[in-house]
N, C-alpha and C positions, 0 to 999 in steps of 0.2 A: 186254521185261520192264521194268515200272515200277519205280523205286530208291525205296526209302522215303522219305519227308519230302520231297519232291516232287512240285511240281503240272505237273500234267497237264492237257492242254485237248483238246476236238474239235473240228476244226472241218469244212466239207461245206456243200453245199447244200440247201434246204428241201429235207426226202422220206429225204436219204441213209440215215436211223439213227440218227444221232447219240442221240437221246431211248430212243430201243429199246435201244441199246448200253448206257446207264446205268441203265436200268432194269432190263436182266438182270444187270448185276452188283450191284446191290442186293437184288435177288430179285424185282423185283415183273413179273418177265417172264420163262418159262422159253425159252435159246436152241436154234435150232433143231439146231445142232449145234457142234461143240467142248466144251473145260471152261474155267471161270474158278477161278483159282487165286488164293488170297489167305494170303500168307506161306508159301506152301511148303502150302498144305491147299487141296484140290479141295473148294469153295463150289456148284459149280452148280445141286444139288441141294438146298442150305439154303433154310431160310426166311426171309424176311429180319431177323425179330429173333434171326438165330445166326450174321448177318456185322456185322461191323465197319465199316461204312457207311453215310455218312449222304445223301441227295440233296436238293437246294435247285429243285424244277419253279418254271418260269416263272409261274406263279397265284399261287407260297408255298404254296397248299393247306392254309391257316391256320383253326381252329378257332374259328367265330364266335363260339359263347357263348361261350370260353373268354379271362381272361385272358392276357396276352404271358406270366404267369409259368408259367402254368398250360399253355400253347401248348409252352414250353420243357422243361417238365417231362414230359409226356405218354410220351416213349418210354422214359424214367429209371421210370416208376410199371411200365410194360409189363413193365419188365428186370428188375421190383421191387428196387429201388431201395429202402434205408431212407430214413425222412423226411429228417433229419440229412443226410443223404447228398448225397441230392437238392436241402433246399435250399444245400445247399453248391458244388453243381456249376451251378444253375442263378443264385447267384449273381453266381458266377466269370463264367456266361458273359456275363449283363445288364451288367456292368462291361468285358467283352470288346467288346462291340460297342455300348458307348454307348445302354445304356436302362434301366439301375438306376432312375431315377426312372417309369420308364414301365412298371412290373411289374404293375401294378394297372391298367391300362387293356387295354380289347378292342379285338381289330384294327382295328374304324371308325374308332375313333379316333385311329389311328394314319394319317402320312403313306405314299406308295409305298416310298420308302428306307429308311422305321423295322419297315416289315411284310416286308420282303427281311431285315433285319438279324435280325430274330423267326426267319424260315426259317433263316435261318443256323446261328442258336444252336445250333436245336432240331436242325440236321442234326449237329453239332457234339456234342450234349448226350450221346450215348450211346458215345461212339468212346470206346476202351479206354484211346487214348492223345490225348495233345493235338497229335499232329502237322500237322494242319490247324489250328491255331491259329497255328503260326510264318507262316502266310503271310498270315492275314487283315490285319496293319499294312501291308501289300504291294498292297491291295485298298482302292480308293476305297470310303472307307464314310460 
């Protein structure tokens, strides 16, 4: 059982899982057997915008026409999010991971470090709580 506010890693050889593992606890993979449990409520069966989870794929899987503000905002519009709200949270997070000045730019133009830091946010953008935030100053960024 994972403790809250605690990071977690996997690690395994090319092929093991690992990538499947993450993707059925976000939903975007149903597994083939067991449950995944998040806070004491059986998830396996949700969608993924009705868990609390955010995933960062090794591509970013970053939205070309879209700007980095607009990249970070995307799952907050989903959640429907008011405006206010939104740009509130996606503020917070542009200052979080050093690219407030870089809101207005589209991922090309963005370095490989500043379009990992974009995925971050955005995985970041829609979690209930900021508990993955206490560890991103813990994280070469």
């Amino acid at each position: 059982m994972c403790q809250p506010r605690q990071p977690y890693g996997f690690f395994g050889v090319s092929g093991c899982g690992k990538t499947t593992l993450l993707r059925c606890i976000a939903g975007l993979e149903t597994q083939s057997s067991g449950t995944i449990t998040q806070k004491n409520v059986e998830i396996s069966r949700l969608p993924p915008s009705a868990r609390d989870f955010g995933i960062v794929f090794q591509s970013y899987a970053l939205f070309p026409n879209l700007t980095v503000f607009s990249n970070i905002s995307y799952g907050l519009i989903n959640h429907k999010w008011g405006k206010e709200k939104i740009n509130s949270r996606v503020n917070e997070l542009l200052d979080l991971v050093g690219l407030k000045s870089h809101s207005t730019k589209y991922p090309g133009q963005l370095s490989g470090g500043e379009q990992q830091r974009v995925a971050l946010a955005r995985a970041l953008a829609t979690s209930l709580t900021t508990a993955l935030a206490a560890i991103v100053p813990k994280v070469a960024i």
